[in-house]
N, C-alpha and C positions, 0 to 999 in steps of 0.2 A: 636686701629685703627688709620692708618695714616690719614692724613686729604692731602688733593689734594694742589700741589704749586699753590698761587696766582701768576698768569702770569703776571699781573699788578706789585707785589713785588717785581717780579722777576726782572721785565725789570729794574725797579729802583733799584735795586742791581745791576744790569749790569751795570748800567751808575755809582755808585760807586766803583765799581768793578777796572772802568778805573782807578781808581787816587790809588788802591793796588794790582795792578798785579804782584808786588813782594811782596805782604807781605804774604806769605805762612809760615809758622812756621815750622823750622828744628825740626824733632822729634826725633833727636839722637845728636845735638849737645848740648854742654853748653856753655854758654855766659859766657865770662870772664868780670874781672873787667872793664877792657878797655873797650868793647863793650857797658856795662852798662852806661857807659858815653855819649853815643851817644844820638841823641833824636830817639823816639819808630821806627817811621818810617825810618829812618835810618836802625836803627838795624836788622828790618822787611826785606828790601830792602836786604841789606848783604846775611840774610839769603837765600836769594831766588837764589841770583848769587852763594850761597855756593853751593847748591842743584845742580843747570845746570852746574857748574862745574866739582861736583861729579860725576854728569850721565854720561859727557860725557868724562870724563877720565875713567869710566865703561865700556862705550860701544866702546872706542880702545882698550878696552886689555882683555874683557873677553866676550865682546857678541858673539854667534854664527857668525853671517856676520864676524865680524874681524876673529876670526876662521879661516872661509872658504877664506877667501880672502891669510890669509898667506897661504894655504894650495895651493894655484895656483904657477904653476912652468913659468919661465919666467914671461918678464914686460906685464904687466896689465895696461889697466886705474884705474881699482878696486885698486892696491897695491898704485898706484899714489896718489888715493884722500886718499885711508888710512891713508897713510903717512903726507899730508896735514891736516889731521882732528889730526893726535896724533903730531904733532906740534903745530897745535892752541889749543890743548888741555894741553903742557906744559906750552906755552905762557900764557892761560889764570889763570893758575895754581898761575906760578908767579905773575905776573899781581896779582891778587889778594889779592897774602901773602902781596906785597908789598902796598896796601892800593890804588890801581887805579883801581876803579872799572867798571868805564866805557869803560877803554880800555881791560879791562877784560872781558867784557858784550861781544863787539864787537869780540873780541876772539873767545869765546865759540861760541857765533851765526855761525862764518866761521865755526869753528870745526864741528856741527851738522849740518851744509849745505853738507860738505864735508863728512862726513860720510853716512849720507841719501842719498847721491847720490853715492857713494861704495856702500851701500848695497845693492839697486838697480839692482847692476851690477851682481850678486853672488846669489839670489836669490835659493835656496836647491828646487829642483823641488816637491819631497815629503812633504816641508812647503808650496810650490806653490798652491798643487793640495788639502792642509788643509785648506790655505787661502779661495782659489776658493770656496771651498764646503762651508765653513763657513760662506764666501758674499753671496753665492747663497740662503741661508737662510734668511740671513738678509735684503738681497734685497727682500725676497718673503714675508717678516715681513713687509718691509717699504710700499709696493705696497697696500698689504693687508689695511692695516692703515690708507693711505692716499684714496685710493678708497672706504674706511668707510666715511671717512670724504667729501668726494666729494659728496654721493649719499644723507649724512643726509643734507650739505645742500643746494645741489637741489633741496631735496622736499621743504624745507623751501621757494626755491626761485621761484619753482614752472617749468614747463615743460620748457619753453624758457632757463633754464640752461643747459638741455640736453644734446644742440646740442655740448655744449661744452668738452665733451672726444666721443671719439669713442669707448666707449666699447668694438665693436666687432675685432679692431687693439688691443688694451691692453690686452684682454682674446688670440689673436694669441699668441702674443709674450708669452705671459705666456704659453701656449701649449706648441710652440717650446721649452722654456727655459725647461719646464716638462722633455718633449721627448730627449732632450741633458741631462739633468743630471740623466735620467734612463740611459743609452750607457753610463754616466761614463765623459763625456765632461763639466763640470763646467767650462769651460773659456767660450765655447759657449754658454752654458747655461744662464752665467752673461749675456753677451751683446744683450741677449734677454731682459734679465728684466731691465740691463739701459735703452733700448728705450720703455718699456712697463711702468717703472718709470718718465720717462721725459715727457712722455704724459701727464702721470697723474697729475705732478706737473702743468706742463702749466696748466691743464684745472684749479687745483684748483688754482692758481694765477687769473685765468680771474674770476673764479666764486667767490672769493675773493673779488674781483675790491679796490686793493687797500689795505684791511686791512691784518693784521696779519698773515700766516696761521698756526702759533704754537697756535694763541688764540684757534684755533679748536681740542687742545690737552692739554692731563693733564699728570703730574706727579707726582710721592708720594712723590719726597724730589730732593735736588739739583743735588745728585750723581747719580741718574736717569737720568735725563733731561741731566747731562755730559756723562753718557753711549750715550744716544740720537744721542746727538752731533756729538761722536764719531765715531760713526757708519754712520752715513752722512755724514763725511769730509771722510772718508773712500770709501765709495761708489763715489765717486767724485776722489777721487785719481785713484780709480781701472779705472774708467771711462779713464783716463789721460794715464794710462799704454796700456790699448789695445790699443787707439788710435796711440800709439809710436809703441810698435808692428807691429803695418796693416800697419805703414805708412802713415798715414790720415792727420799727425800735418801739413799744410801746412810751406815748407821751409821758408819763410821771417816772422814765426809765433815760431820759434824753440829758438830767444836767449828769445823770450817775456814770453815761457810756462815756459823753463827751470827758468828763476826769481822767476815768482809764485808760482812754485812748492816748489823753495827753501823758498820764505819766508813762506808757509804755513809747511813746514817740520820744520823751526824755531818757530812756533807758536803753533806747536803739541807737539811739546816737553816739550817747556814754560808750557802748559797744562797739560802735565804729571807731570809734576814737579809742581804744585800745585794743583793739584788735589789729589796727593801724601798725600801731606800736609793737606787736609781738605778743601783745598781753591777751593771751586767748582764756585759759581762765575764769579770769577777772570779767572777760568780756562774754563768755558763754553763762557765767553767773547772774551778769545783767541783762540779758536776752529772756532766761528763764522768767527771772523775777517781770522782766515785759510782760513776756504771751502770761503770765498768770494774772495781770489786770487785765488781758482781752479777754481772760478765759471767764472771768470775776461779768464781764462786761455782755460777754452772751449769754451767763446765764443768766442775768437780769434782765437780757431781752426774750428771754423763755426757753431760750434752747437745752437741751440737755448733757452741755461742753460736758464730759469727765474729768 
């Protein structure tokens, strides 16, 4: 039987987390003599830019989105930024062989900005409508959880917590989102349960007041609480997509979204790629640090993220 993560241990492996966010260990490479010579973190560090380099020379030349984007006749933005991403992806290449590895870091960062943002563009309507159906789940998971967590503890805090969700708006939306994903609509279904979710979180920030609201959650092990994560910086991204969609981003709000979304697309990846490695952590530490520029990102598009 597992035993439940201490949140308290946790947080203080986040805060050392900071100072080895490359040190994720390559599980396919071997360290040459050379390497050996280096001191541990060093070599840690290498490994890590080896990995973001590998991915994202992967995902110019064989991921689906690259794919579909050469498969577009005429110029594209999509073929634009591809192009852009699988040059910083030579650049960083080199950059690397050649022992500078910071301008190699800064490399790969553009390349995965630029690609995140091609794929974007190319989205397969039939991955679309699996994504959709998949968030709608997981939004109906996270709702669930956090409205657990609101009712246990209002009783604790007694009736004057109440007044702080409206129940009977949270249970609509939840309706609506019901009644759009029976007809087959999970995009409308979603932007039910973002605002039936955003309720919710306000209310538990206020009934909160202040502390933690992960304290009011457990998990079995670190790669759990990195699924967690995951699924939150995601639901935050979706959030970001329909708003570009409807149109909503106000104008003088468009180069500040488009920033955050790139550095939290840089931060997801950092995360996949050590989390790859074992390095959960280091890698729930850079997930955080993401969804807090989506969060920086909606509220500059007016919403009232917490």
């Amino acid at each position: 039987m597992r035993q439940p993560v201490d949140r308290r241990a946790v947080r203080v492996l986040r805060r050392t987390a900071l100072l080895l966010v490359f040190a994720a260990p390559c599980v396919s490479a071997q360290v040459d003599a050379t390497t050996h010579e280096l001191a541990p973190a060093a070599v840690e560090q290498h490994k890590g830019l080896d990995n973001k380099v590998a991915l994202l020379n992967d995902l110019v030349r064989n991921s689906p989105a690259s794919q579909r984007i050469e498969a577009l006749t005429g110029a594209s933005r999509a073929e634009e930024l591809l192009a852009e991403a699988r040059k910083a992806a030579g650049e960083a290449t080199r950059l690397l062989s050649a022992g500078e590895e910071a301008a190699a870091e800064r490399a790969a960062n553009d390349g995965l900005r630029a690609f995140s943002a091609a794929a974007r563009l190319v989205v397969d309507p039939q991955a679309r409508r699996r994504d959709d159906s998949r968030r709608y789940e997981e939004l109906k998971a996270r709702i669930a959880s956090f409205r657990e967590a609101f009712e246990r503890i209002a009783k604790e805090k007694g009736p004057a917590a109440d007044s702080l969700l409206d129940r009977g708006a949270v249970q609509g939306f939840v309706s609506s989102a019901d009644f759009a994903a029976t007809a087959g609509d999970f995009e409308a279904a979603n932007r039910s349960l973002v605002e039936a979710a955003a309720r919710v979180e306000v209310a538990l920030t206020e009934i909160r007041k202040g502390e933690t609201l992960l304290d009011a959650l457990s998990f079995d092990s670190p790669a759990e609480e990195y699924e967690y994560e995951k699924r939150r910086n995601q639901a935050y991204v979706m959030l970001l997509e329909m708003l570009e969609r409807q149109g909503q981003i106000p104008e003088e709000q468009t180069a500040l979204v488009a920033e955050m979304v790139r550095q939290n697309d840089t931060m997801r990846a950092d995360a996949n790629v050590q989390a790859s490695a074992g390095a959960f952590p280091a890698a729930i530490t850079k997930l955080e640090n993401g969804t807090g520029y989506l969060i920086r990102a909606l509220r500059g598009s007016g919403l009232p993220i917490p």
